[in-house]
C-alpha positions, 0 to 999 in steps of 0.5 A, a space after each residue: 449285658 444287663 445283669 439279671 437283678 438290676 434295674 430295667 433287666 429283662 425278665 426270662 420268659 417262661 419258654 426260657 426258664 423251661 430251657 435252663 430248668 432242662 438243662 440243668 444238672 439234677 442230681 438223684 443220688 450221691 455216693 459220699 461213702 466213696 470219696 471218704 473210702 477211696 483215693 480218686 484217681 479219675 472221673 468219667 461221665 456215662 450215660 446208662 441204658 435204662 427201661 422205662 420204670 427205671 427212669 421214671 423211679 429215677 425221677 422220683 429220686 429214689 436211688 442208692 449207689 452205696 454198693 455199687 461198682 462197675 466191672 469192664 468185661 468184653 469190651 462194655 462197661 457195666 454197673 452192678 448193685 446200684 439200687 433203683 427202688 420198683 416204679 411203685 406204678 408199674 405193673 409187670 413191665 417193672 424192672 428188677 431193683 439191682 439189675 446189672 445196667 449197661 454204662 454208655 462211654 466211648 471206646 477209648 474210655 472203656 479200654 482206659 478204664 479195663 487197663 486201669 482197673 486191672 491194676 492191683 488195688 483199684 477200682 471203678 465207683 459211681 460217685 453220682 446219679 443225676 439227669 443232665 438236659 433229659 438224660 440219666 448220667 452216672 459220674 464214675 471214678 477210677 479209685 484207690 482203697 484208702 488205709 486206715 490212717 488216710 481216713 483219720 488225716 482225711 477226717 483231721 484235714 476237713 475238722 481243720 479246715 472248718 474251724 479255720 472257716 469258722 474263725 474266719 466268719 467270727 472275725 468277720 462278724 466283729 
């Protein structure tokens, strides 16, 4: 298979580019807070039940999953106080910004994260909001309250890390 950057290459067609630029994953929001405060255990993808101002405001890129979290109750799971802002086109049809939205997930991942979640000190969080091939997608994370001291090791771990890095790219250079 002849490489894309390389002499005598193929060039995609425009009904091509179309097709990866739908299937590509792109991301609306991140919850960057989560993993600094938490311990993640597991991750889920889901999909969500949205109305129609809530998708289109999604594809502005407006949204905010810092509050956020999901409850599993009666055998559905849901996501709570993740902010999609108005659809600033909308007219009454528009939906309410914090609205408890409906998480699409197997039955089996449910009932693993009801169990899971009731065990003391965890928790379910979005981590990220993204379109995946059309498709609004939520990627949740079974959790662990993180204490203090975890934190500041946390903190420690990546300040190392980057001034490793950086010493790396400095002895390159020379």
């Amino acid at each position: 298979m002849a490489r894309a950057n390389a002499p005598g290459a193929k060039k995609p067609t425009a009904a091509q580019r179309a097709k990866a630029d739908a299937d590509a994953r792109k991301v609306v929001a991140r919850n960057r807070r989560a993993r600094y405060d938490y311990h993640i255990d597991d991750t889920f993808e889901a999909g969500l039940a949205l109305t129609g101002t809530e998708v289109k405001a999604l594809r502005m890129g407006r949204a905010s999953l810092v509050e956020g979290w999901v409850e599993v109750a009666g055998g559905e799971a849901w996501l709570h106080n993740v902010h999609i802002p108005e659809y600033t086109q909308g007219s009454w049809t528009n939906h309410g910004p914090r609205r408890k939205r409906k998480l699409l997930l197997h039955k089996d991942e449910i009932v693993k994260l009801g169990s899971k979640s009731r065990e003391k000190g965890r928790t379910i969080v979005p981590l990220e909001l993204y379109f995946l091939k059309g498709r609004a997608k939520v990627e949740i994370a079974l959790v662990r309250g993180k204490q203090e001291f975890d934190k500041r090791q946390t903190l420690r771990e990546k300040q190392d890390q980057r001034e490793a890095q950086r010493a790396m790219s400095l002895r390159q250079h020379r």
